[in-house]
C-alpha positions as CSV (number, residue, x, y, z in Angstrom):
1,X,161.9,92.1,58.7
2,X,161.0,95.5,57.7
3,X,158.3,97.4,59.0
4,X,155.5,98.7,57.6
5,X,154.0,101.8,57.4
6,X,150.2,102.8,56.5
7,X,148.0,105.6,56.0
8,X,144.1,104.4,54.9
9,X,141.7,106.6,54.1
10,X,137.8,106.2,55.2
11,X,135.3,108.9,53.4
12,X,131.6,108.1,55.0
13,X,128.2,108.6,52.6
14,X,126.0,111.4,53.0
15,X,124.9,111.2,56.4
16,X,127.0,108.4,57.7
17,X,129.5,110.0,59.4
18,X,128.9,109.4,62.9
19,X,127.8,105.6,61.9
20,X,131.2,105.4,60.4
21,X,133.2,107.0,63.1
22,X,131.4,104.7,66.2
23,X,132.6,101.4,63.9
24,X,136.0,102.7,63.0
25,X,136.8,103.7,66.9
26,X,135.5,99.9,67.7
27,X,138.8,99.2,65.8
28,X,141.3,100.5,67.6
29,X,141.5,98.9,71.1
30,X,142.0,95.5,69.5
31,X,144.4,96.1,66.9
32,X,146.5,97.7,69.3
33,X,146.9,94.2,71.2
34,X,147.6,92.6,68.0
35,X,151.3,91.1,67.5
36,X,153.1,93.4,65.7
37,X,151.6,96.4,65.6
38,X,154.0,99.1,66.9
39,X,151.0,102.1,66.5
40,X,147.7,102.1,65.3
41,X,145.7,105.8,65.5
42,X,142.4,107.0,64.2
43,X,142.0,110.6,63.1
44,X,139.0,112.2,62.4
45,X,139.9,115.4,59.6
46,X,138.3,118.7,59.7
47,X,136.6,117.6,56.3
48,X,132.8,116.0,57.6
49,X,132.9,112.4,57.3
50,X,136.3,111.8,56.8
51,X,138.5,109.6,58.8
52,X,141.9,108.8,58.6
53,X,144.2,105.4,60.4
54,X,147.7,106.1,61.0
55,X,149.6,102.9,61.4
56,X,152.7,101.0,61.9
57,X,153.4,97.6,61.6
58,X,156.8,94.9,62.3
59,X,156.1,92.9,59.7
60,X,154.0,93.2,56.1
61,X,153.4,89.7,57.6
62,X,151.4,91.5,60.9
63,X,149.5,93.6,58.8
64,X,148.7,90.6,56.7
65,X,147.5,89.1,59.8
66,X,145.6,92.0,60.9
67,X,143.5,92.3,57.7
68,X,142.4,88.5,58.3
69,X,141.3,89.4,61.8
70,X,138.1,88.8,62.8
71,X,137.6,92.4,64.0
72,X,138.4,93.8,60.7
73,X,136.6,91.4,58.9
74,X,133.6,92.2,61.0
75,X,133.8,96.1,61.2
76,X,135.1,97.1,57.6
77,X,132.1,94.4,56.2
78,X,130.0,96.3,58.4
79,X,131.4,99.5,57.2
80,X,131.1,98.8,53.4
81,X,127.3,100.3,53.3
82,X,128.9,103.1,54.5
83,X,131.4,104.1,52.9
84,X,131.3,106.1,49.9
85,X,134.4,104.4,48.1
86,X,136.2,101.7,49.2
87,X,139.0,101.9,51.7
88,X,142.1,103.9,50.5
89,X,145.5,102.3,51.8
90,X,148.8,103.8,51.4
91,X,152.0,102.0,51.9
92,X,154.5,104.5,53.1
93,X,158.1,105.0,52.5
94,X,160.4,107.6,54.6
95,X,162.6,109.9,52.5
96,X,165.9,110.5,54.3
């Protein structure tokens, strides 16, 4: 299996920021104990409000699982009224 690598982009609305931020960090510490996931980092950029996950998975199949997780279902359909566009995610490829 390949692995997987992902970059997703958060961008809160006006004034959300910190709402934003205290869900995405309620992210982190359970998909780290997901099967499969090798890394899984939150970044906050020096651009207000917006947030970045740096991520890498075994398997498109553990990401697949990982977006069908309750936490993400939970937090990200918490996060929608707060976000100012949906989620950006960016499948990676490494150039030798």
């Amino acid at each position: 299996m390949a692995e997987v690598r992902v970059i997703a982009r958060a961008l809160a609305r006006e004034g959300k920021a910190g709402e934003l931020k205290a869900l995405l960090r309620g992210m982190v510490r359970p998909t780290r104990a997901e099967a499969g996931c090798k890394y899984y980092e939150l970044f906050e950029s020096n651009i207000p409000g917006l947030f970045y996950f740096n991520e890498l998975w075994e398997s498109q199949a553990h990401l697949d699982a990982h977006a069908a997780s309750a936490h993400f279902i939970e937090i990200f359909g918490k996060a929608k009224q707060l976000l100012q566009g949906p989620l950006e995610v960016n499948f990676l490829r490494e150039i030798a």
